[in-house]
N, C-alpha and C positions, 0 to 999 in steps of 0.2 A: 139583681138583674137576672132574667130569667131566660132561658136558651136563644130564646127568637130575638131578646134582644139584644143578647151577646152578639148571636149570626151579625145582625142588622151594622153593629157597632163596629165588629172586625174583620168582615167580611174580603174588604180587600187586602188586609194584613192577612188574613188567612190561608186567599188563594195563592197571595205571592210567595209563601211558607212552603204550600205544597208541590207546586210547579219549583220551587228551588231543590225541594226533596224527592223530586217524582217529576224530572225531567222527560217530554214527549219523547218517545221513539221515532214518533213517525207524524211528519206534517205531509197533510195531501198536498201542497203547495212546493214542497221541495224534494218530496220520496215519491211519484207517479212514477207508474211503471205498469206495462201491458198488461193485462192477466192470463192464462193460461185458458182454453178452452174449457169450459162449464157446461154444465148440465144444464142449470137453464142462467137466464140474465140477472147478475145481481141490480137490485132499487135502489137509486139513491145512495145515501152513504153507506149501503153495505159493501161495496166493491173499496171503498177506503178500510172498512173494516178488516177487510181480506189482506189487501195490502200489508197492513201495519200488523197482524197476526204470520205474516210469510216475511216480515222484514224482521221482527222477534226471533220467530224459530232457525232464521239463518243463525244467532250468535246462541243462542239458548233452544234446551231440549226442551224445552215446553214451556205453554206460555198462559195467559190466563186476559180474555177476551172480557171486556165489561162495558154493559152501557146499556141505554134505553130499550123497549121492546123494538123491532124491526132496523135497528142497527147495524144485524146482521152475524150478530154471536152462533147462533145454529148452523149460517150458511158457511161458518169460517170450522165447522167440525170435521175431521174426517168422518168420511162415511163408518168406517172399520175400526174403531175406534176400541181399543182391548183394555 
């Protein structure tokens, strides 16, 4: 059996594996919350992106932002960043 069809074969044994080990922080569904005035407008689900990076750093000193291009990883950096 060869990778793709490993994927194909456990695929939903997989996800429910990782979601039990890597519980959401943050559902846009039940954590919305205003956002603080911006420089300019976050798109789409970058403004959730934000969100769930500022619901992290409330319990943890740092956090670690992942996901698609335009997701919104950049827009969730400090500017000042050392």
């Amino acid at each position: 059996m060869d990778l793709s069809e490993f994927i194909d074969t456990y695929r939903d044994a997989i996800a429910q594996r990782v979601v039990e080990s890597y519980p959401p922080r943050y559902r846009p569904s039940e954590n919305g919350r205003a956002l603080p005035a911006l420089l300019r407008t976050p798109l789409g689900a970058q403004a959730d992106a934000i969100r769930g990076a500022a619901l992290s750093l409330e319990t943890h000193r740092g956090t670690t932002v992942v996901g698609e291009m335009g997701t919104g990883k950049t827009f969730s950096a400090p500017r000042n960043a050392a």
